[in-house]
Each structure stands twice: as C-alpha cells, then as structure tokens.
N, C-alpha and C positions, 0 to 999 in steps of 0.2 A: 282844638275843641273848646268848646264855650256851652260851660253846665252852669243850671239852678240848680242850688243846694235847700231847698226848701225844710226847715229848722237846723237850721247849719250851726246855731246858735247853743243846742243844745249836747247831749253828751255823746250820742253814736256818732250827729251829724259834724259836731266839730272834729272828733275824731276821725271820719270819715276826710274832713277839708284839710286837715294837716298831713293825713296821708297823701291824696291827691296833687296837694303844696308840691313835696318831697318826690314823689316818683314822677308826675308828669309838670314837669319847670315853666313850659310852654303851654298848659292850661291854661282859659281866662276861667276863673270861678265869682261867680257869684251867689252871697249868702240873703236867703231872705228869713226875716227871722222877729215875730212881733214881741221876740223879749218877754214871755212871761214868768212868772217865778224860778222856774228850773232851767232859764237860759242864760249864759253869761259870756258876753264878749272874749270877758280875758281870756277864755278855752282856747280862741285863735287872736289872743293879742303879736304872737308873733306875727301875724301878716299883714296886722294895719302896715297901709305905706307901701303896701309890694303893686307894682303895676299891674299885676295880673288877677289880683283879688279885690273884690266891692261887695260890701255889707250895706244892705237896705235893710231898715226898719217898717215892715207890713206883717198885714195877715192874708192869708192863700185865702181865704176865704173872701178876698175884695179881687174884684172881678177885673175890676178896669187898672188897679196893679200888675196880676196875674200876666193878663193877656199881653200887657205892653213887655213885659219882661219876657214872656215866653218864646216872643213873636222872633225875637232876637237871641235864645240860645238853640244849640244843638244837642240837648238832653237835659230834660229833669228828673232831679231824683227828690224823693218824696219821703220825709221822715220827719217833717212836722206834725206833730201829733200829741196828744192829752194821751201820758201812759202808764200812769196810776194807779191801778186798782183799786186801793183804799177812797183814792179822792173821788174815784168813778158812783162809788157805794156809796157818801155820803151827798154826788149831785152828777145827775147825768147829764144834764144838759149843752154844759161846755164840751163834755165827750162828742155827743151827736154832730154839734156846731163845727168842733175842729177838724175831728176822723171823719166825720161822713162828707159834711159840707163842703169841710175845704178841699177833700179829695175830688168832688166831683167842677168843683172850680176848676182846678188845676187840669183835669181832664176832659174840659171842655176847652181848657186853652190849647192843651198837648194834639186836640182835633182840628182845632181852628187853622194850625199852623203846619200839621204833620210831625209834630217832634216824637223824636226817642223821648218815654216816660220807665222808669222803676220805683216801684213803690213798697216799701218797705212794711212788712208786718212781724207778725208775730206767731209764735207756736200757739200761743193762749186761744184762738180761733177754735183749734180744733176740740176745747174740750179739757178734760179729764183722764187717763189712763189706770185701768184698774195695774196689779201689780207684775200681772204674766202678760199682759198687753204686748204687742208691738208696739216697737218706737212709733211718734208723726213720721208721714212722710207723703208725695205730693199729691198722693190719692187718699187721706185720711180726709172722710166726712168733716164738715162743720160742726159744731156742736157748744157754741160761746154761752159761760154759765154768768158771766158778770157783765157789767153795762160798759166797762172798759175793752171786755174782747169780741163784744157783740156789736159794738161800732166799728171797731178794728174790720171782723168779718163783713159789716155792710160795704164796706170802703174796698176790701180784695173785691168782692160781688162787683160792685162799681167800675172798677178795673178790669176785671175781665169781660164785662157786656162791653164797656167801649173798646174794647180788644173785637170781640165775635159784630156787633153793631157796626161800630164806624169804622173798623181797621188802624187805630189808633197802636200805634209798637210798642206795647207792652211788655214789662215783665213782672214779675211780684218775687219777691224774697220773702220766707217764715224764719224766721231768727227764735232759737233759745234765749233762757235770761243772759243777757250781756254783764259783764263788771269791767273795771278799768280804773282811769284815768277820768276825772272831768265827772264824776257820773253825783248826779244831785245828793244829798244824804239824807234822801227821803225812803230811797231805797236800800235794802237789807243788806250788803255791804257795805258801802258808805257810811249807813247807820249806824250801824254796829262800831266800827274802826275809829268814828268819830264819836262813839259816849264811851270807847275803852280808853280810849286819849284820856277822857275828864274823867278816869277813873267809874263809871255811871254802870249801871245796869243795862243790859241788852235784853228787850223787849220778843220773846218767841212766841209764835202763834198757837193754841191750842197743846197737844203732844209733839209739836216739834219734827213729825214724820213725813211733813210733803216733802217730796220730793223733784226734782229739780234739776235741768240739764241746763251748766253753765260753756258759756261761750267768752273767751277775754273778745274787747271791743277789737282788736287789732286784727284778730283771725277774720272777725264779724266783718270789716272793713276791706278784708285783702278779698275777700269771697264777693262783695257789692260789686268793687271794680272786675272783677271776669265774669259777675253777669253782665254789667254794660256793655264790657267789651264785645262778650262771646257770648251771651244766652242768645238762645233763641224766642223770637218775639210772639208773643200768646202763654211762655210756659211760667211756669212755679217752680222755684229751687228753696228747699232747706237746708238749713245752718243748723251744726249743732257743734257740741263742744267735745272735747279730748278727754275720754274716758271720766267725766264729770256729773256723771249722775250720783247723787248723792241728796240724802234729807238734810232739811232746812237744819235740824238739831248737830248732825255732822259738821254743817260749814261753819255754826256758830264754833263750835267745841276747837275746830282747827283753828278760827281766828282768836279765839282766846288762848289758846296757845302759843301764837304767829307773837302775842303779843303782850305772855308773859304774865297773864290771868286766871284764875280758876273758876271751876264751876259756879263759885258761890257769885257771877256777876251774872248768870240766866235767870230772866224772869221768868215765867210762863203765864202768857196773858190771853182773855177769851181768845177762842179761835175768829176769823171775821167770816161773814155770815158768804155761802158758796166755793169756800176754798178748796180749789183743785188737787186733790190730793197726788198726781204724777203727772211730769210733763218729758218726754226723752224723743230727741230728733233721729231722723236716719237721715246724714246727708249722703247718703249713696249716688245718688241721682247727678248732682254735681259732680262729684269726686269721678264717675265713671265718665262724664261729659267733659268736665273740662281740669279735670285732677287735681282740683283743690279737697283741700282737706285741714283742720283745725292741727297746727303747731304747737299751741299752748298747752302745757297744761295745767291741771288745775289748781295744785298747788304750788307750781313757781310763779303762774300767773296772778294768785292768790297775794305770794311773800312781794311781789313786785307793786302790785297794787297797795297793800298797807305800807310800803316804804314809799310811794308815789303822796298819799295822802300824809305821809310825815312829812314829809319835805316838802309840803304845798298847807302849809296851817292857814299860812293867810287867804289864800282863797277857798276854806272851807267858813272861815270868819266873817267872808264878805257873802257867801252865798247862802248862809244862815240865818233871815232876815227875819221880821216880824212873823210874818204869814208862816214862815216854816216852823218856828216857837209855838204859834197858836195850832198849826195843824196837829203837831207832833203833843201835845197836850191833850187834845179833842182823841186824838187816835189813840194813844197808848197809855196816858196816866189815866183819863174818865173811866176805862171799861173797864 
C-alpha cells in the first residue's frame, strides 16, 4: 500500500508514521507537511534514509501539489490541521485556510482520482456537555463554540457531502484530547511537564473544573489504522480514552505529583473566553464493529509521557522557538 500522510510532521501525524513504519515494513509512506511552528522533522528522524518513507515540504491547500501526489497513492489520511484553540481566539483566519480549505483541496483530489480518504477530527465539533450529559458519540448534534472546532466541523461537513455528492470513500475519526510523545508544549501537558522541569508556575484556566476525556496518542493511532483498514466507507468512529475523564485541576494536581511538586506551583489565570466546560467519548460503536478499545491508561500513560519528555530535553529546547516564547507570554503572563 502506498499512503499520504498529510501533517505527518506533526504530533498525532508523526506518531501515527512511526507506527505504520513498525507494523506494516512494506508500506511506501509519504509525509506532506508545510512545517509550521508545531511541526518538527525530528518526530520521524528515524526514517530519513528508509526506501519506503518520502517527506515533501507543501501545503494541502496547493492544488497542483495535492493532485499530483494524490493521483499516485492508494489512501490519504488527513490530519494536517491549525489545533489550537487559544491561537484560533486570537486569529481565525489561518484556521479557515488550513481546516476548511485544505480539506476541501485534498478532497477534490481524493474525487479526481477515486482514493481511499480519512480525515481526522475532533470531539470539540460537538460542543459542550452539561455534567449528567451522555458521552459524544456518532449521532451527537454539532454544536462548535470556538473558531478552532467550528472549522474542524466545517471540514467533517465537507467530508461527508463528497461522501453523499461524489461517492468519494470516506471515513471521519472524532478523537478526545490526545497526550504523548512529540506533542508541541503549547498544549496542557506538555506545558505543564515542561515549566515543572524549570521549576515555573503552571498556568490553569479559570476554576480548574473543565473537564476532559484523555486518549494517549498510541491508542489514538492503533484505532486510525482499523478504520482504514476496516471502516466502513460514509461512517464516523469515535475515539475515546481509558477511564480518563477527569478536570483540567486533577491532571495538573497528578502531574505535579508525577513530578515531585506542590500546590504552591498552580496559577489560576482568567478563564479564555467560550471554554467548554465537558468533553467524554463513547467509543462503543468501534469497539462493537471492529473491537478496538483504548489500552492506556491514564495515569501510566501519564508517568510514561513525563519520563518521555525527560529523556527528550533537547528536542523540547529545539521546538521552543521565538514564536512559542512570544505566544506563551501574549496568552498566559498579559491576562
């Protein structure tokens, strides 16, 4: 088989490329990946040099890349993507351009050609959950409160009209918040693991009670590959994590624990402006289709991930750069 890995460069997508590496030896993989602040090579430096892996430098949103690449694999998977929240709230516009735009690039090349397409999103689509709520799951309404899941959700819409429109073989994944390995330290693990290191304060949003259904990337990654292999083409499968519902103030409290810290290093800084107060998946749907089900849980995937990020200092040092200094200043010390 021969796949685009479209943000391959990035922290699910590299993830996802290392896995694929390792289980299928005889995959050709290709990564496209235009490199912007939160993507970095080194994720899959093991496989510069392999005959079966090629990294191109583009954006999905150039047409006549797209199509030439497309024309010549046997499935794309789609998880290049602007997925930020904070940075969505201070400009939407690169949202619109990446999520909306580049998805429908890509899936006017996946028409052009007849390819397998999966396109990877997010829980955040659906909204908000009050506290007796049922979990998401693949019949939950839409309902995006922020400019980051309201592009997300234009982009699933997208996906499914050239699913019902052109018969284009689709599928769409909703994934919970992901952690791991590789994952930017812009996001609330990372973040966090990385100012406990510098001895720093860890920055909480409001009261600390959103709450939050975590998934490790590896689970997130094992469940992608058996919709490619095995979903069926038109549907929606959710991802969710191993007994990991828990508030934002919990997972602080546990990593400062993980890591030998006390209370006195939680900030509590305004809350940002539409924060979803609950998010919990039902992966039923998969698990009875095709018997997958999240292995990890949460806190040995937790202690794994902060010994992952100690043992990888230098490339939190490189992926650190100006623009993340200036954001993280604009976002957490101004307000």
């Amino acid at each position: 088989m021969k796949i685009l890995i479209c943000g391959g460069a990035g922290f699910i997508g590299s993830n996802f490329i290392l896995y694929l590496a390792e289980k299928y030896p005889d995959y050709n993989i290709i990564n496209l990946d235009k490199l912007n602040y939160a993507a970095n090579l080194k994720n899959v430096k093991k496989l510069e040099g392999s005959a079966n892996y090629k990294f191109i430098k583009g954006d999905i949103c150039d047409k006549n890349l797209v199509f030439d690449l497309v024309k010549d694999v046997d499935v794309v998977v789609n998880f290049a993507a602007e997925t930020h929240v904070d940075r969505s709230i201070m400009d939407s516009s690169i949202f619109i351009k990446s999520n909306v735009q580049g998805t429908q690039v890509l899936l006017e090349a996946a028409k052009e050609y007849d390819k397998r397409f999966h396109h990877i999103s997010t829980d955040e689509v659906f909204g908000a959950l009050g506290p007796d709520d049922p979990s998401f799951d693949e019949m939950t309404p839409y309902n995006p409160r922020n400019p980051y899941s309201a592009s997300k959700a234009a982009a699933d819409h997208l996906v499914r009209a050239y699913f019902h429109t052109f018969k284009v073989p689709v599928t769409i994944s909703n994934c919970s918040n992901n952690y791991g390995p590789y994952q930017f330290p812009e996001k609330i693990i990372p973040l966090f693991i990385c100012n406990l290191f510098e001895d720093k304060k860890v920055p909480v949003y409001g009261d600390g009670q959103q709450i939050r259904d975590w998934i490790h990337v590896d689970d997130h990654v094992r469940g992608i590959d058996m919709i490619i292999h095995k979903g069926k083409e038109g549907e929606t499968y959710c991802l969710g994590g191993k007994d990991s519902e828990i508030t934002n103030l919990y997972l602080t409290k546990t990593l400062i624990q993980l890591m030998d810290k006390d209370d006195s290093y939680i900030e509590y800084v305004k809350d940002r402006p539409g924060h979803d107060r609950r998010y919990s998946i039902d992966y039923g749907k998969i698990a009875s289709e095709m018997g997958w089900e999240p292995l990890i849980g949460f806190k040995d995937g937790l202690r794994s991930t902060v010994d992952w990020y100690q043992n990888n200092k230098n490339w939190i040092d490189d992926v650190r750069s100006g623009d993340y200094r200036d954001y993280y200043k604009k976002q957490y010390i101004n307000r």
